[in-house]
C-alpha positions as CSV (number, residue, x, y, z in Angstrom):
1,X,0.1,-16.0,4.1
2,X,1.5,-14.9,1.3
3,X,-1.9,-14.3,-0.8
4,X,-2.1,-11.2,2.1
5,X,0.7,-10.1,1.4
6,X,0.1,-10.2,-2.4
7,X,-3.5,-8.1,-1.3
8,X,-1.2,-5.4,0.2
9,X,0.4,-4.8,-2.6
10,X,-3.3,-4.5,-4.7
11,X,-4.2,-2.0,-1.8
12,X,-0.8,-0.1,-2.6
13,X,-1.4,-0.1,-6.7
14,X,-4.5,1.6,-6.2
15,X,-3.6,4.1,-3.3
16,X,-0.9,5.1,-6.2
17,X,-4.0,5.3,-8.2
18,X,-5.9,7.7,-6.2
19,X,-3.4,9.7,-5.3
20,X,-2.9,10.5,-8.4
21,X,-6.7,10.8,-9.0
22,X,-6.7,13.5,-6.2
23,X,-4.3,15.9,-7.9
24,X,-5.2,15.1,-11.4
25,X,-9.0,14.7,-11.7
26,X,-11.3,17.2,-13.8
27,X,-14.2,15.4,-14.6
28,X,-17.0,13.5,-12.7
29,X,-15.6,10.4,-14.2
30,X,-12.3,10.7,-13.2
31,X,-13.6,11.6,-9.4
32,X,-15.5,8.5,-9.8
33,X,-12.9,6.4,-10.8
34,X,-10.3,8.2,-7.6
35,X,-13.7,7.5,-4.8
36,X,-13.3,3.7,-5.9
37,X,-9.9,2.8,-5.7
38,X,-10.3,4.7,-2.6
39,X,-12.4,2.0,-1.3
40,X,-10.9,-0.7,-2.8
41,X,-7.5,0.4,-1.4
42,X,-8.6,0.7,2.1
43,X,-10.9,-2.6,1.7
44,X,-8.0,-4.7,0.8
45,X,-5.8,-2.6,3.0
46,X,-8.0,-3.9,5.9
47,X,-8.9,-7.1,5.3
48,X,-5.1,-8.0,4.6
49,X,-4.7,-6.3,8.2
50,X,-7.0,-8.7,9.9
51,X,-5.0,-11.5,8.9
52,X,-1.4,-10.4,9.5
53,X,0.2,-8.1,11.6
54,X,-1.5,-4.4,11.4
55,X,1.9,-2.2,12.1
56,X,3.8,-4.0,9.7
57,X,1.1,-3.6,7.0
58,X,0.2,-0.3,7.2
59,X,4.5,0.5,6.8
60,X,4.5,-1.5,3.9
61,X,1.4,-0.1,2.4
62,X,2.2,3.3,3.1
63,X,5.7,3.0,2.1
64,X,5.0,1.1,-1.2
65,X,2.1,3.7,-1.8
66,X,4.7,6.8,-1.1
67,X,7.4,5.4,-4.0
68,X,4.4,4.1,-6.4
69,X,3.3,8.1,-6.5
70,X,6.6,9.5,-6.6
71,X,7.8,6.9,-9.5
72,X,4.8,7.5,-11.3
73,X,4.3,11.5,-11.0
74,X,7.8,11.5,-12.8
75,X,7.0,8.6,-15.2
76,X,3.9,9.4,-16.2
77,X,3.2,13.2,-15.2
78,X,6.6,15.1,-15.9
79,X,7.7,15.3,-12.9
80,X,11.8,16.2,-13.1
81,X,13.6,13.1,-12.9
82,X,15.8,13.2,-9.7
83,X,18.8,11.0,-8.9
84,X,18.0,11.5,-5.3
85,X,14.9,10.6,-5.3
86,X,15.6,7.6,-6.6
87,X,17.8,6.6,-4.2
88,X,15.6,7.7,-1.6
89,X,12.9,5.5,-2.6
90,X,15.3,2.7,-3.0
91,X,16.5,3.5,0.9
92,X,12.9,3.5,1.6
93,X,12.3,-0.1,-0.4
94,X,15.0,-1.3,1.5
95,X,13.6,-0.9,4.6
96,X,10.3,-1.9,3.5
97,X,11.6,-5.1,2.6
98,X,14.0,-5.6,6.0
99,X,10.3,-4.8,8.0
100,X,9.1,-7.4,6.1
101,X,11.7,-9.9,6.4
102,X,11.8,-9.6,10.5
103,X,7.6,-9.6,10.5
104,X,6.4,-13.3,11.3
105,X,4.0,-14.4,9.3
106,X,1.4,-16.0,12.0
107,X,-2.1,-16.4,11.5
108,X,-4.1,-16.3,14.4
109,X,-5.7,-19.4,15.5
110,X,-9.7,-19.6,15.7
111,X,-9.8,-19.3,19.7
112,X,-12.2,-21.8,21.3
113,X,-15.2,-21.2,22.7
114,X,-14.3,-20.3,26.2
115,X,-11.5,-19.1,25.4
116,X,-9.7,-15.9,26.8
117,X,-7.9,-13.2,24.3
């Protein structure tokens, strides 16, 4: 199980990635670069979700995506630094990792033929 979790936290590195693609991109190149880890962000995103539970990992995808952007726009893009929002993404963290913590980590049996849902 936790190779999935590993591939949310791929899908979450590049939704940082083209986030920041979206508000930063001038050139067909950099578009290029933002439409593909589009699609590599949702294709991990989605796989991972097939294997463990689909509420949880959309939270923790979202929620690592939303501090990722913020923590980069003011490392990397001069955005003001912000005492607040750092302990606003550390709240969010938090409960990131508490979600996690509670989530079983089953993975669904291959169902026999016959078998009812």
């Amino acid at each position: 199980m936790g190779k999935y979790w590993l591939m949310v936290v791929v899908a979450a590195v590049f939704e940082v990635m083209w986030v920041a693609g979206l508000k930063h991109a001038d050139s067909f190149w950099s578009w290029a670069l933002t439409i593909i880890a589009i699609i590599i962000s949702f294709g991990v995103l989605v796989y991972s979700g097939k294997k463990l539970p689909t509420s949880t990992v959309y939270a923790i995808f979202v929620g690592l995506g939303t501090a990722g952007t913020v923590i980069s726009e003011m490392v990397l893009f001069g955005e003001p630094f912000s005492w607040t929002k750092v302990g606003l993404i550390a709240l969010l963290l938090g409960g990131i990792l508490g979600l996690k913590l509670v989530t079983p980590d089953h993975e669904e049996k291959p169902k026999r033929e016959g078998e009812v849902a």
